[in-house]
C-alpha positions as a Markdown table, in Angstrom:
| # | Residue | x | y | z |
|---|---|---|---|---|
| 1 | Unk | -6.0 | 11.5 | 8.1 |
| 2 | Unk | -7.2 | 9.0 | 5.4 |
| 3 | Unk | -4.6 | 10.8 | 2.1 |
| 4 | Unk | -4.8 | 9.9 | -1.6 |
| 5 | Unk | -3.0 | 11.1 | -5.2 |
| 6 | Unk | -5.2 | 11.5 | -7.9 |
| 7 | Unk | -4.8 | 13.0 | -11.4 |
| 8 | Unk | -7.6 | 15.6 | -12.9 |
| 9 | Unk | -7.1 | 17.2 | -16.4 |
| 10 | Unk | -3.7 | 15.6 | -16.5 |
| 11 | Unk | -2.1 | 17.0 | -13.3 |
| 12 | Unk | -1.4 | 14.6 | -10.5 |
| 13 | Unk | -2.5 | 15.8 | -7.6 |
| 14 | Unk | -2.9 | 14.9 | -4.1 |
| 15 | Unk | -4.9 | 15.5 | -0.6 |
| 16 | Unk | -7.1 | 14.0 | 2.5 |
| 17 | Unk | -10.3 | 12.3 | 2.0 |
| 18 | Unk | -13.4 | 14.5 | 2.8 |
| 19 | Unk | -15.0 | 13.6 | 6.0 |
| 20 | Unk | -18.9 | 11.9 | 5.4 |
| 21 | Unk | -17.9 | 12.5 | 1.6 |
| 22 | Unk | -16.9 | 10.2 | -0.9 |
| 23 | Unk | -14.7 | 13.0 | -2.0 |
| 24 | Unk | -11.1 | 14.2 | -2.0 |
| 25 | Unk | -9.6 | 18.1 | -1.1 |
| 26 | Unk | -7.2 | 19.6 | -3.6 |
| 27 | Unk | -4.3 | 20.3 | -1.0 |
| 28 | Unk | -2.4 | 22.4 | -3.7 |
| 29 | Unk | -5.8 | 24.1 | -4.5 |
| 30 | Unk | -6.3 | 25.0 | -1.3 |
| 31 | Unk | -2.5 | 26.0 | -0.5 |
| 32 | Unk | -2.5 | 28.2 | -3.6 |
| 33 | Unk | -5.2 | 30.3 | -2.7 |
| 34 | Unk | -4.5 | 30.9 | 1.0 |
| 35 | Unk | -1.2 | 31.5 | -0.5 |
| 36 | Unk | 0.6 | 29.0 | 1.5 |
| 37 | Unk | 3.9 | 28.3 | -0.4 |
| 38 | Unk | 5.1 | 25.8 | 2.0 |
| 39 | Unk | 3.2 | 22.8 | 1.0 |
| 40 | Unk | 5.1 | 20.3 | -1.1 |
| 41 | Unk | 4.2 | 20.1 | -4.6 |
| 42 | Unk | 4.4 | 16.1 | -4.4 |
| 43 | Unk | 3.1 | 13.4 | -1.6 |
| 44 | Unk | 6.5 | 11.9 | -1.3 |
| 45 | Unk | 8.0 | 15.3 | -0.2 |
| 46 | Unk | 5.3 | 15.9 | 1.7 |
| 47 | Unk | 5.7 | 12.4 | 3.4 |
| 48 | Unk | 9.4 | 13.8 | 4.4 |
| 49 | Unk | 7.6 | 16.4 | 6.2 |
| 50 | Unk | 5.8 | 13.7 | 8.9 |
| 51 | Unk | 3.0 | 15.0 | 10.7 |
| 52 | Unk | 3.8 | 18.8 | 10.4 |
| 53 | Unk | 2.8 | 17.8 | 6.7 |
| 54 | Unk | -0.3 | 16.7 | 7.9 |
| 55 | Unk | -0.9 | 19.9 | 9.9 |
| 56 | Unk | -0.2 | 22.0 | 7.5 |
| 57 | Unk | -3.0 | 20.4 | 5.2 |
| 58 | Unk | -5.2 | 20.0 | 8.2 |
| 59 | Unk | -5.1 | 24.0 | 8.6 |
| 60 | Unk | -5.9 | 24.1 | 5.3 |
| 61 | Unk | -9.0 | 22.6 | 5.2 |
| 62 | Unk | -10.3 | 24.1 | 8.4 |
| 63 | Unk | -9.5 | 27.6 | 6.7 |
| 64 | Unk | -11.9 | 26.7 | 3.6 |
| 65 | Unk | -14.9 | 25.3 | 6.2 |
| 66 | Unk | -14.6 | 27.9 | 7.7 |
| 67 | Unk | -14.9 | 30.4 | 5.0 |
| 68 | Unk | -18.1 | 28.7 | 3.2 |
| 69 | Unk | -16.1 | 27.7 | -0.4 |
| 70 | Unk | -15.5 | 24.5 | 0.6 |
| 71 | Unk | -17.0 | 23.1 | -3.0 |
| 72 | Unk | -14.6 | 25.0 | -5.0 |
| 73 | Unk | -11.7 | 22.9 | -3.7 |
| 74 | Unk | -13.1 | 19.4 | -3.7 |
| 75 | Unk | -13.5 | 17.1 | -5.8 |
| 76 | Unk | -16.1 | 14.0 | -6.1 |
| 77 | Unk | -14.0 | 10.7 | -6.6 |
| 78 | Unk | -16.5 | 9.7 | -9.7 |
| 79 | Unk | -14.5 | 12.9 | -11.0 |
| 80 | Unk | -11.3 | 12.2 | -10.4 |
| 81 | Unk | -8.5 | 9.3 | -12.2 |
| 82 | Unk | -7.6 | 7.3 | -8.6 |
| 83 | Unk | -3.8 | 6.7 | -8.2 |
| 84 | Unk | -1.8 | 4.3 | -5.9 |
| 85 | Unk | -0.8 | 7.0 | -2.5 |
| 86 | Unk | 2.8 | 6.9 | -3.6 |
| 87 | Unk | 2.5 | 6.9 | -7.1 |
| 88 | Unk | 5.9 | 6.3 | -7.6 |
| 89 | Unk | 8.6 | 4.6 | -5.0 |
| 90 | Unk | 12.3 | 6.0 | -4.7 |
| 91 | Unk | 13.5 | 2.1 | -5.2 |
| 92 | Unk | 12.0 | -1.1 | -5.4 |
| 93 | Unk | 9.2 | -2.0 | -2.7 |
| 94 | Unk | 10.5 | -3.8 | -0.2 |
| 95 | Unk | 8.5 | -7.5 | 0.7 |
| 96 | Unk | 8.6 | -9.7 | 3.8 |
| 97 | Unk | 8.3 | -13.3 | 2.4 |
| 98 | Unk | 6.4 | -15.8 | 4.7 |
| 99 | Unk | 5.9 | -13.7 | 7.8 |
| 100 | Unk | 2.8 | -15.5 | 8.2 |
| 101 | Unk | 3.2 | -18.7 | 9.8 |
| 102 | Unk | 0.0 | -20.7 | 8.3 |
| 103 | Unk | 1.0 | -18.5 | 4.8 |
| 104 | Unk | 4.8 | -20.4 | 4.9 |
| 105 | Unk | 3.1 | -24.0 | 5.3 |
| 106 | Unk | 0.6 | -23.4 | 2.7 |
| 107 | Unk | 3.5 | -23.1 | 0.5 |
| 108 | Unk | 5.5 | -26.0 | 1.7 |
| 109 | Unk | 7.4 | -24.6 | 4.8 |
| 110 | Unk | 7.6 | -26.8 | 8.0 |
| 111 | Unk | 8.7 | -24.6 | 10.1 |
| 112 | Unk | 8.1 | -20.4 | 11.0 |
| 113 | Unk | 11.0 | -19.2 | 8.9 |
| 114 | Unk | 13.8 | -17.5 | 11.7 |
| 115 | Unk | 15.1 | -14.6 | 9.6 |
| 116 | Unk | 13.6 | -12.4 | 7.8 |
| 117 | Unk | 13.1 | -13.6 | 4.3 |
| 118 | Unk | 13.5 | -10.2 | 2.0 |
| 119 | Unk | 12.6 | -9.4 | -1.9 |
| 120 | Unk | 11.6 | -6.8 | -4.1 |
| 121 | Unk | 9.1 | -5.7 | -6.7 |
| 122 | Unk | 10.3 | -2.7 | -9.3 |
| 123 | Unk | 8.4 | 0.8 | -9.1 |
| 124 | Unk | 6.7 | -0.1 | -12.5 |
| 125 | Unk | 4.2 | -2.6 | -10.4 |
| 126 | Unk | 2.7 | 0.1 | -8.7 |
| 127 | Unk | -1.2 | 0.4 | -9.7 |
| 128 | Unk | -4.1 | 2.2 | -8.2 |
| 129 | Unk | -7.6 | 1.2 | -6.9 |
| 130 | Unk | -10.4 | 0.8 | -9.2 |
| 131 | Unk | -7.6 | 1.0 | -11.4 |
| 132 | Unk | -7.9 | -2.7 | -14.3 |
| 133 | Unk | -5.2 | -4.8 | -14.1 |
| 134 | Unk | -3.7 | -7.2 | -16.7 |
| 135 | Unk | -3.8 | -11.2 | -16.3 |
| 136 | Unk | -0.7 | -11.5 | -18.6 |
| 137 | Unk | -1.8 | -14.5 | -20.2 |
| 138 | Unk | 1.1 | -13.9 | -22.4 |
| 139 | Unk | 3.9 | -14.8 | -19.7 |
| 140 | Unk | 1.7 | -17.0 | -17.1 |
| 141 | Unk | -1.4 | -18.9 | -16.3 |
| 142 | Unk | -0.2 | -19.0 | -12.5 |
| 143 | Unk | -1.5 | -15.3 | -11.4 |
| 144 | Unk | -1.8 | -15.2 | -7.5 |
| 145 | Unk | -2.7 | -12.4 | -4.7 |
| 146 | Unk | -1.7 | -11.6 | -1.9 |
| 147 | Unk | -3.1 | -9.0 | 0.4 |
| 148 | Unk | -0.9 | -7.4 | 2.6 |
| 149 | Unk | -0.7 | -4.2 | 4.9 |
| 150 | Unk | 2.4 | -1.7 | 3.8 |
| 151 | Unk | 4.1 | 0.7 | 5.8 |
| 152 | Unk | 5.5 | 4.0 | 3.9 |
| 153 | Unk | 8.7 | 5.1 | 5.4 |
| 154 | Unk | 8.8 | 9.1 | 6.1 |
| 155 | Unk | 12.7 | 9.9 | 7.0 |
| 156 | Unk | 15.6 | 8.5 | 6.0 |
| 157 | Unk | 17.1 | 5.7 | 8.0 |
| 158 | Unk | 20.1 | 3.4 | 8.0 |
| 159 | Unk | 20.6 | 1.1 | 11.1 |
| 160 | Unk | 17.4 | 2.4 | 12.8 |
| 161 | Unk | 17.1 | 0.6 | 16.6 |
| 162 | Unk | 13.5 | -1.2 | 17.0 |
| 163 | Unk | 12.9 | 1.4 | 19.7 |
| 164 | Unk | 12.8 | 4.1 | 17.2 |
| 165 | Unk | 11.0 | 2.3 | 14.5 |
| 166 | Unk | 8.0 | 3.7 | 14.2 |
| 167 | Unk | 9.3 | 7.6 | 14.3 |
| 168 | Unk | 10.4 | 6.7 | 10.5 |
| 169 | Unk | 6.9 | 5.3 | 9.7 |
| 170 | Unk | 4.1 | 8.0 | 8.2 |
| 171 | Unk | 1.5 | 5.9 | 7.6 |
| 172 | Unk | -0.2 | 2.7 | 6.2 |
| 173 | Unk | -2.0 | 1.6 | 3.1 |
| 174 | Unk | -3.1 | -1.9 | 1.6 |
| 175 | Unk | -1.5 | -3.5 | -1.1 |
| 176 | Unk | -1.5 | -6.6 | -3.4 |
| 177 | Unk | 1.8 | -8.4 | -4.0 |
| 178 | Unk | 0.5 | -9.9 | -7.3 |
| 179 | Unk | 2.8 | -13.2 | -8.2 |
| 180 | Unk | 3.4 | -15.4 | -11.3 |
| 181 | Unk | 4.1 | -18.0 | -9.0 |
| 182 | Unk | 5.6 | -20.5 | -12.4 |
| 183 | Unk | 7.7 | -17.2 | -13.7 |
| 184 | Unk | 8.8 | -17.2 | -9.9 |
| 185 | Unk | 9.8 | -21.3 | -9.7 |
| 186 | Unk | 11.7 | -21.3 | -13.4 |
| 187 | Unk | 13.5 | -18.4 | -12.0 |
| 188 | Unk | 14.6 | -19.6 | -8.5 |
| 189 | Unk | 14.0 | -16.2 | -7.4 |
| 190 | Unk | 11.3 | -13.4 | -6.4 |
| 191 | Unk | 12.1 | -10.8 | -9.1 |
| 192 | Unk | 10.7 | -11.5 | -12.0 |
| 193 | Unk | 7.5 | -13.6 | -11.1 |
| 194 | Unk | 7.0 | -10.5 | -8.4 |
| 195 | Unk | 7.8 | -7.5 | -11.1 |
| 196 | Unk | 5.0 | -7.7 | -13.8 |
| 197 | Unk | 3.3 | -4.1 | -14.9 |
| 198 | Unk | 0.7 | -3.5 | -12.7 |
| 199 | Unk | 1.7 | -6.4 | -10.1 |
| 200 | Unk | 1.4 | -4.3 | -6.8 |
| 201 | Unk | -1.4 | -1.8 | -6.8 |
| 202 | Unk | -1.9 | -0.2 | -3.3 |
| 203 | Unk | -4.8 | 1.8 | -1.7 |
| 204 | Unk | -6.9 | 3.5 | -1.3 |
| 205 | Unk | -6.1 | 5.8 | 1.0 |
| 206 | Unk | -2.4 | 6.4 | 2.9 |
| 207 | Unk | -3.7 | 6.4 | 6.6 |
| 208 | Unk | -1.5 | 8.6 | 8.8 |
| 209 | Unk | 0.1 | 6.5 | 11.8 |
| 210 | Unk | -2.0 | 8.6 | 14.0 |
| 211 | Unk | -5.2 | 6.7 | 12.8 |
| 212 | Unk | -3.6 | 3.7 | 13.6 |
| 213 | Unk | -2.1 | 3.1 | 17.1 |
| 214 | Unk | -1.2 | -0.4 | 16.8 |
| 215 | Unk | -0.8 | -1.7 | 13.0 |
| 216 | Unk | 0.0 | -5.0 | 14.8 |
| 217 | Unk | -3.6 | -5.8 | 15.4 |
| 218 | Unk | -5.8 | -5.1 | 12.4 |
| 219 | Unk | -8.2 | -7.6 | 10.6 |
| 220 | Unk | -6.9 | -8.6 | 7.1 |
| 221 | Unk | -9.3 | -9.9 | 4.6 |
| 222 | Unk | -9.3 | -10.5 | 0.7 |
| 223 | Unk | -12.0 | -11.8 | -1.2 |
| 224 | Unk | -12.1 | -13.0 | -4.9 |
| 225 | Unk | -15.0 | -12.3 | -6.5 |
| 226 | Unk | -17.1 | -11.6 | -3.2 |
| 227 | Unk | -15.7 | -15.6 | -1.8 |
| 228 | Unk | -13.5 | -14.7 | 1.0 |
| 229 | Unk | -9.8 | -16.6 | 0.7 |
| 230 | Unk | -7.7 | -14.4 | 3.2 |
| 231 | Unk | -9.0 | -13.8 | 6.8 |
| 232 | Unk | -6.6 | -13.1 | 9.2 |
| 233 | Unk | -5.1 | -10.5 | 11.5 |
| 234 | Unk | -2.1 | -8.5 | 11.7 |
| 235 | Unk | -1.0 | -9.6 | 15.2 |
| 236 | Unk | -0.1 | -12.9 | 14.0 |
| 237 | Unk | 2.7 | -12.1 | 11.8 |
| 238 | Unk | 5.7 | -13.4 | 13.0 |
| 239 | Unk | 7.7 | -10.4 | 12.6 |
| 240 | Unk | 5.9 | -7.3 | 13.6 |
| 241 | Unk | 6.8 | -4.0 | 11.9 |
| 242 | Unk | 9.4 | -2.6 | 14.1 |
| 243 | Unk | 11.3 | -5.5 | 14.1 |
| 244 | Unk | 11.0 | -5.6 | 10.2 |
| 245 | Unk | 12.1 | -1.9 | 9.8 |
| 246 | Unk | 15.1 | -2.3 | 12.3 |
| 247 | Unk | 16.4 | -5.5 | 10.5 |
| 248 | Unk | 15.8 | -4.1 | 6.9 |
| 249 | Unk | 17.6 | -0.3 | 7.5 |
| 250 | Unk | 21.0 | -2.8 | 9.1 |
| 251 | Unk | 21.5 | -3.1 | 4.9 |
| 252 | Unk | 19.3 | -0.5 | 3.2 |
| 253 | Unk | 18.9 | 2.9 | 4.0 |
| 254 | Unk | 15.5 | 3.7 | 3.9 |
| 255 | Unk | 14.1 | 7.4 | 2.5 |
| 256 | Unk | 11.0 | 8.8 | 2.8 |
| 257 | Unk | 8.3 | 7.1 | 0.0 |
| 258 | Unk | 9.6 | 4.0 | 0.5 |
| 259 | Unk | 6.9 | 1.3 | 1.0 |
| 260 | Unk | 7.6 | -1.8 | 2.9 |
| 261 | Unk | 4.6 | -4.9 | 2.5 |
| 262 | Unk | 4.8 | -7.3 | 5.4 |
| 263 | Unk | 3.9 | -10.2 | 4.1 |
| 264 | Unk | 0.7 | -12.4 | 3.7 |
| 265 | Unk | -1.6 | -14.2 | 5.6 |
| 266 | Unk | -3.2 | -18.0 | 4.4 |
| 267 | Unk | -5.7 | -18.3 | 1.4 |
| 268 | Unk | -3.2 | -17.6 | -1.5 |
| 269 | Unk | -4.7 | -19.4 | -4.9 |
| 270 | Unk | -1.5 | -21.7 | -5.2 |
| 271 | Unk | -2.1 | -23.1 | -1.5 |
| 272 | Unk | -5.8 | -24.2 | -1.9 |
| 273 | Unk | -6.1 | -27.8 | -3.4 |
| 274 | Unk | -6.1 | -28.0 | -6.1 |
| 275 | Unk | -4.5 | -24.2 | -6.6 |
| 276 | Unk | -6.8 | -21.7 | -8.4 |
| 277 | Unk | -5.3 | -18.7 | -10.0 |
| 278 | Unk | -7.0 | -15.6 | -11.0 |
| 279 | Unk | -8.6 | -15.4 | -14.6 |
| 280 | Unk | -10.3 | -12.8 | -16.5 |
| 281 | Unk | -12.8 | -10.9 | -15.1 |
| 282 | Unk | -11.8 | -12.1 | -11.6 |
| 283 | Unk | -12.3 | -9.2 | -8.8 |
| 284 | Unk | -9.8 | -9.0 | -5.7 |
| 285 | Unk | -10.8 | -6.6 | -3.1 |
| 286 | Unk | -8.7 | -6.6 | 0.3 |
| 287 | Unk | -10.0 | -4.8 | 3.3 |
| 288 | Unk | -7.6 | -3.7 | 6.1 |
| 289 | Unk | -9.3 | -2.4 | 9.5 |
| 290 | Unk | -9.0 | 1.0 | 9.4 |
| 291 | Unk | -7.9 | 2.0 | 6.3 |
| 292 | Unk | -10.7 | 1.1 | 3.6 |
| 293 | Unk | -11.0 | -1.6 | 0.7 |
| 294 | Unk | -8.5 | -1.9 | -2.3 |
| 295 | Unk | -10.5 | -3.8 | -4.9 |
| 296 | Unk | -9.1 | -4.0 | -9.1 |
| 297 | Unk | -10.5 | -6.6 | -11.7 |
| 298 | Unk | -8.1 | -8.4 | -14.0 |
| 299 | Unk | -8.7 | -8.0 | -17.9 |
C-alpha cells in the first residue's frame, strides 16, 4: 500500500493512494462513516499498529467500492496540500553517513568506512513533495542533495538482533538529506550544516514493507534539473538495513515514526569537479524503484 498525509481545509489528514488514480482516500472519512472507531487519528499511531493498520484501511476501502460512493471519500491530489508521510518525527532523523562506498571517496575517504558513521537532522527539516524549498542564500552558497531511501520504524526497539530487524520496519519512502556542506566544515560536525528548515523533505508516498520484499536491491536515481547526477542501487550500500537498525537500537531506542535515511550514493554536487551546488530555480527529483519520484524546486 503506497500511504501519504495531506492537509485539506486545514485538517491534516492521511490515507493510501487510489489505484489507476492520481488520487488519495480519506482513511478517517471513510472510518467515520462505516463507524469504525479504531482507526488512529494520526499516521504515526497508525504506523504503531504495523500491518493490522494497513488492514484495517484496506477493509475500508473495499467497503466504499463496493458500495458505489467511492467519490465521496477521495480526493484528487491537484486538490489536496501534499505533506512529507510522517509529517512530524518523535526525535531527530536518524542518517547513515558514507554507506556508499564510491559516495565516501568522492568526498575524500580512501577507504569503505568500518563502523557505522551516525548523525542527525532536527524534525523541523522535514518538507513535502511538490512542496518549494529555500536555498538559504542567507547562511550558504554550498547547498547539496543527497537522495537516499528511508526506512520508518513501526515498534519500539532497543537492542533489536539483525534477525529481527525488519519486524520493527513499516515501510519505505525517499528522502533528501539536503546539506550546507561549508555550515557543515566550519562546524566540524553534521548538525547544523544538516538541520536547515526544510533540509529533508521525504516522499511521496510511505510504501508498506509488503511492496517491497527486498529494499536492498532497488534502483536509486536523482536528477537536477532533468541531468541525472545519482544512479545507483540499493544493494551496494555497504551496510544494508538490518545491519543498520540492529547497530543503531544497541544506543537508541527506536519508537514507531522514527525515520532512519541510509545514506547516499555518488553524484553529490560537492564531489563533481569543480563542485556545483544547487541555485535558484534548481529542480531535484529522486526516483526510488518502487515507491515513486520526490521532486521540490529551490526558491
Amino acid at each position: 500500500m503506497k500511504l501519504l498525509s495531506f492537509q485539506l481545509e486545514g485538517q491534516t489528514l492521511y490515507g493510501p493512494k487510489v489505484k489507476r488514480e492520481e488520487a488519495v482516500w480519506d482513511a478517517l472519512a471513510l472510518a467515520t462513516h462505516y463507524g469504525d472507531t479504531s482507526l488512529p487519528k494520526t499516521i504515526i499511531e497508525g504506523v504503531a499498529l504495523g500491518l493490522d493498520f494497513v488492514e484495517s484501511i484496506r477493509k475500508l476501502v473495499n467497503r466504499a467500492e463496493k458500495d458505489g460512493d467511492a467519490n465521496e471519500y477521495k480526493y484528487s491530489f491537484s486538490t489536496i496540500d501534499w505533506l512529507a508521510p510522517i509529517p512530524r518525527t518523535p526525535k531527530n532523523i536518524i542518517c547513515v553517513g558514507k554507506n556508499y562506498f564510491d559516495h565516501a571517496t568522492e568526498m575524500g575517504d580512501e577507504a569503505a568506512p568500518e563502523k557505522l558513521m551516525i548523525f542527525t537532522k532536527s524534525p523541523t527539516t522535514i518538507a513535502a513533495d511538490e512542496q518549494q524549498l529555500p536555498i538559504h542564500s542567507e547562511v550558504t552558497d554550498n547547498l547539496d542533495y543527497e537522495g537516499e531511501l528511508a526506512v520508518v520504524i513501526c515498534k519500539q526497539g532497543h537492542n533489536i538482533p539483525k534477525q529481527l530487524a525488519y519486524d520493527y520496519i513499516f515501510g519505505y519512502t525517499i528522502a533528501n538529506d539536503i546539506t550546507a556542506r561549508d555550515i557543515q566544515t566550519a562546524h566540524g560536525q553534521f548538525f547544523l550544516g544538516k538541520s536547515l528548515n526544510g533540509s529533508c523533505p521525504m516522499g511521496p508516498y510511505l510504501v508498506t514493507k509488503d511492496e517491497l520484499p527486498n529494499p536492498n536491491n532497488l534502483s536509486i536515481v536523482t536528477k537536477v534539473n532533468d541531468e541525472i547526477r545519482q544512479n545507483s542501487n540499493t544493494e551496494v550500500m555497504i551496510f544494508k538495513i538490518d545491519q543498520i537498525i540492529a547497530e543503531v537500537s544497541r544506543f537508541v531506542t527506536l519508537e514507531p515514526g522514527d525515520v532512519i535515511l541510509t545514506g547516499t550514493p555518488s553524484g553529490v554536487g560537492k564531489g563533481m569537479n569543480p563542485p556545483v551546488f544547487l541555485k535558484e530555480e534548481d529542480t531535484v527529483n529522486i526516483s526510488i524503484e518502487g515507491i515513486g519520484t520526490l521532486s521540490n524546486r529551490f526558491v
